[in-house]
ROKOLDO-839953 format. One line per 2 residues: number of its first residue (from 1); their letters; for each residue z, y, x of N, C-alpha, C, CB. Coordinates in nm, 3 decimals, padded with zeros to 5 digits. Glycine has a CB too. Layout:
<sites>
NUM) A) Z,Y,X,Z,Y,X,Z,Y,X,Z,Y,X  ... .
</sites>
This chain:
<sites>
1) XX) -00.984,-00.609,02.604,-00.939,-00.743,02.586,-01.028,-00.836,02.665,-00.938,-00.781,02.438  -00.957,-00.901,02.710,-01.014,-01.025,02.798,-01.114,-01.140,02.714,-00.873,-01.112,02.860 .
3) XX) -01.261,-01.149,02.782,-01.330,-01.244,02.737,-01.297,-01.388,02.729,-01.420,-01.232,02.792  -01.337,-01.459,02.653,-01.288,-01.636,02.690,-01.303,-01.666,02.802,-01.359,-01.755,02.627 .
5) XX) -01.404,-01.679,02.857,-01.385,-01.703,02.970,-01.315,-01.639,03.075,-01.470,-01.716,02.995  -01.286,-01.533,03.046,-01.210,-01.447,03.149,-01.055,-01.506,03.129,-01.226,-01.263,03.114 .
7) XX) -01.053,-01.529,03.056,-00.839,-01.551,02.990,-00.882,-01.709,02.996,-00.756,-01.467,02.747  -01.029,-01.759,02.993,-01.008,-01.902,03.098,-00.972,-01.932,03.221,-01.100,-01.959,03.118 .
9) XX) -01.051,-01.810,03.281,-01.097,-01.814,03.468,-00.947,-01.795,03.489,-01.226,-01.658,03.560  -00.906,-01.689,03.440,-00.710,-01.638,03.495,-00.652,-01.783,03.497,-00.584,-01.514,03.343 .
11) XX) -00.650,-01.829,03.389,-00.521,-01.936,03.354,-00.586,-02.041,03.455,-00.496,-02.002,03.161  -00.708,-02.087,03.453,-00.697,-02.188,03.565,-00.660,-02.125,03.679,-00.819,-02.263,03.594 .
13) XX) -00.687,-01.994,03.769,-00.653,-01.951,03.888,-00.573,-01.931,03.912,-00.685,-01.887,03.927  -00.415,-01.971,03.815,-00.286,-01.936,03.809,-00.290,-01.765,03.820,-00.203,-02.017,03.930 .
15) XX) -00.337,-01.661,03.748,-00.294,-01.534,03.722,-00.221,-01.556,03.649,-00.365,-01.443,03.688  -00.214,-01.598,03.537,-00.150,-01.604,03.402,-00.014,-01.655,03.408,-00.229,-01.691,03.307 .
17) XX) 00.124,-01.599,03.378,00.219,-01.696,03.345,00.212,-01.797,03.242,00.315,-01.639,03.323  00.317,-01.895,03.342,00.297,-02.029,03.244,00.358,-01.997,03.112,00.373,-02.175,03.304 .
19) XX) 00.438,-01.963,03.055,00.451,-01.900,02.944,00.354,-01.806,02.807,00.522,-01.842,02.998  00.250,-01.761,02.886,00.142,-01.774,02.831,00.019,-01.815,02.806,00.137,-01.737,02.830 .
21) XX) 00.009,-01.867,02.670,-00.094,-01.967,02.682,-00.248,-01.854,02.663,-00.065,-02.108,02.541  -00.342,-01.966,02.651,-00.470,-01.989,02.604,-00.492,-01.895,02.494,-00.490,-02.130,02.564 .
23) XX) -00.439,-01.982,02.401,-00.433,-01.925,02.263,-00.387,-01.765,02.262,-00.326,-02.017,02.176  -00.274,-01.734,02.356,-00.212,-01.613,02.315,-00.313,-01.517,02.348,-00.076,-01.583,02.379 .
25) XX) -00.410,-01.552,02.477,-00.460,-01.475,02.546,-00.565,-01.432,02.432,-00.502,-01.531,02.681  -00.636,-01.495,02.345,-00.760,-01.490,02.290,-00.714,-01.445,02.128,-00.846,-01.643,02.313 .
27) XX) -00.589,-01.435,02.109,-00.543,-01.363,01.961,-00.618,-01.251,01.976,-00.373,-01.323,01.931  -00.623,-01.201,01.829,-00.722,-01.055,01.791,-00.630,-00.993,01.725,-00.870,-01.064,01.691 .
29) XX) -00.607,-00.889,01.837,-00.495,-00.771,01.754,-00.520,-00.630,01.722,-00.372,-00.747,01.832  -00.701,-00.611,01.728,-00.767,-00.533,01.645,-00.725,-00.458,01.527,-00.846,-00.594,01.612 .
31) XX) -00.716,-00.592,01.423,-00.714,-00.546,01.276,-00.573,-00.445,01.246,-00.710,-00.696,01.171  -00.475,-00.443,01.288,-00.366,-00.359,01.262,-00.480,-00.240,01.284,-00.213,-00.373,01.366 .
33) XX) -00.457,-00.217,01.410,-00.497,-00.098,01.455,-00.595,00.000,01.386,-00.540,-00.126,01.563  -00.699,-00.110,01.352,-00.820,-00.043,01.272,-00.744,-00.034,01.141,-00.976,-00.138,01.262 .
35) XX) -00.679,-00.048,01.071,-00.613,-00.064,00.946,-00.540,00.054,00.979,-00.532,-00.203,00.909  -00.503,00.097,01.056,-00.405,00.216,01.038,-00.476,00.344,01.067,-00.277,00.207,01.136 .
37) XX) -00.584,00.320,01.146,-00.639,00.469,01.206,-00.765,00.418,01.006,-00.758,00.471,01.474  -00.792,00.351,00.965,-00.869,00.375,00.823,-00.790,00.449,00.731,-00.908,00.243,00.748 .
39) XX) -00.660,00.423,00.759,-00.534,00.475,00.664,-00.574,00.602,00.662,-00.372,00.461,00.715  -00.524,00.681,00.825,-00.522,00.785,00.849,-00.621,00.835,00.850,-00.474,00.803,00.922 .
41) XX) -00.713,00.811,00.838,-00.877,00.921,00.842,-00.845,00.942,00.680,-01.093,00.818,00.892  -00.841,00.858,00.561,-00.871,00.858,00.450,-00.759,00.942,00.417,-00.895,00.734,00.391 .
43) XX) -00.613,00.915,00.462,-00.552,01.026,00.414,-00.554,01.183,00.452,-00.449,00.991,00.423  -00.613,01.187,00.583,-00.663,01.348,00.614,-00.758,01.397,00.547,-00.712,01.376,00.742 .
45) XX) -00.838,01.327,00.492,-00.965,01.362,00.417,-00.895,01.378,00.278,-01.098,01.239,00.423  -00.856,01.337,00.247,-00.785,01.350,00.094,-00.709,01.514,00.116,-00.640,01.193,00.057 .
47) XX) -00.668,01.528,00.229,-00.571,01.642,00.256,-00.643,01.730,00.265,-00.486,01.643,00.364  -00.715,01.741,00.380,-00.842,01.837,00.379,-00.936,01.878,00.272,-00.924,01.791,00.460 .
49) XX) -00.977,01.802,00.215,-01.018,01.809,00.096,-00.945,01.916,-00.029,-01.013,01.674,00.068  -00.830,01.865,-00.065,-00.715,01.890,-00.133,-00.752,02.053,-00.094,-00.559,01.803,-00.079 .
51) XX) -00.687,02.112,00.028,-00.670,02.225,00.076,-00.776,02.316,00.055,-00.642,02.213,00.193  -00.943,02.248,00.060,-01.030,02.310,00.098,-01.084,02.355,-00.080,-01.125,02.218,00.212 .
53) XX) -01.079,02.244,-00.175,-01.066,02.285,-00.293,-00.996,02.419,-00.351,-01.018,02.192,-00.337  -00.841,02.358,-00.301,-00.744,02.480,-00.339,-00.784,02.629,-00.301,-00.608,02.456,-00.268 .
55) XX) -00.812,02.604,-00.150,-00.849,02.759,-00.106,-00.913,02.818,-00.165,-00.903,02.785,-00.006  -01.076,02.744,-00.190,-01.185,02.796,-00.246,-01.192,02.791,-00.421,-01.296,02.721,-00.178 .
57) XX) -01.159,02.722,-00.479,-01.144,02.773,-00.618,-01.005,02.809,-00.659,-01.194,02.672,-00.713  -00.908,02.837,-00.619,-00.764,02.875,-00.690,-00.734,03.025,-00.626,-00.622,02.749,-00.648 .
59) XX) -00.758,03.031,-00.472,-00.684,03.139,-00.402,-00.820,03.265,-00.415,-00.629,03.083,-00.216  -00.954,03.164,-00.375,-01.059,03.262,-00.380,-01.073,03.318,-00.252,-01.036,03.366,-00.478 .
61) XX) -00.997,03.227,-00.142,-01.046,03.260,-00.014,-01.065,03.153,00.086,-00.965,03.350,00.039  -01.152,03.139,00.189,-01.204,03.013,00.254,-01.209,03.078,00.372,-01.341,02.940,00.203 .
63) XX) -01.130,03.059,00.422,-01.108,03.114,00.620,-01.137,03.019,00.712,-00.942,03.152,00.681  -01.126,03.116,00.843,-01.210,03.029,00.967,-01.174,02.868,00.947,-01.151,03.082,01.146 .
65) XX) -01.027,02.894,00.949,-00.918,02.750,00.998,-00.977,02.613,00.854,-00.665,02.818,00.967  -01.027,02.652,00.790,-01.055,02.616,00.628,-01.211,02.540,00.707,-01.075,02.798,00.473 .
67) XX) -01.274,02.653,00.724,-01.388,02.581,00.802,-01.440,02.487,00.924,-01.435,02.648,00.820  -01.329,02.530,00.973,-01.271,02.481,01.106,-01.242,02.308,01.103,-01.118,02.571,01.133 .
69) XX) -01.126,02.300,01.012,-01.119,02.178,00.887,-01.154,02.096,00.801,-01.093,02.182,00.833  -01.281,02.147,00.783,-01.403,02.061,00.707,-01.509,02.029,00.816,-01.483,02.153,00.574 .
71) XX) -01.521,02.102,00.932,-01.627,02.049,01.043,-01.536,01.966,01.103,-01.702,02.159,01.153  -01.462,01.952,01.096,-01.394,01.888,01.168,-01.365,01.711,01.157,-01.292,01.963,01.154 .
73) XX) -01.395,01.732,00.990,-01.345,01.560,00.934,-01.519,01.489,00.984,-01.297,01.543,00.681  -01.598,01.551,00.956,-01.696,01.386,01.012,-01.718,01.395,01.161,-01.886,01.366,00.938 .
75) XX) -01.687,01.501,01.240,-01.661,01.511,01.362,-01.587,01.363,01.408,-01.579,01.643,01.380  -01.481,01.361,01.365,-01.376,01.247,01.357,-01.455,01.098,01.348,-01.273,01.273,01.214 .
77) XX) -01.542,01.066,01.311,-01.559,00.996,01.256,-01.607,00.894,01.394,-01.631,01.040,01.140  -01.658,00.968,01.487,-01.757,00.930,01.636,-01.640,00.872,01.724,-01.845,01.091,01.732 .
79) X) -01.506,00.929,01.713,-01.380,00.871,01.814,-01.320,00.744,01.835,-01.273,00.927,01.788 .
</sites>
């Protein structure tokens, strides 16, 4: 995303169509985004979780892919 001054420098140098303003340039459309990838980490972790429970106390077995799956969630966390 373009700095203020940068989505300043454009619009005076005529880059910018006149149709878009100032204002549009400098909206923050962050928060969806981060709101949905928080969604989705928390619901894989709930899942993973879920699975990794089940395996290991119900079935009585915990395989590669199981492990694979739990290194995997704070891995996630750096992207």
């Amino acid at each position: 995303m373009m700095g203020d001054s940068e989505a300043a420098a454009a619009v005076a140098a005529g880059r910018v169509p006149p149709e878009i303003s100032l204002a549009y340039l400098e909206e923050d459309r962050d928060t969806p985004s981060m709101n949905a990838s928080i969604f989705m980490f928390a619901l894989t972790l709930v899942i993973v979780n879920g699975r990794a429970i089940s395996r290991l106390y119900l079935r009585k077995v915990f395989g590669i892919d199981d492990i694979l799956a739990v290194i995997s969630m704070p891995s996630s966390l750096y992207v």
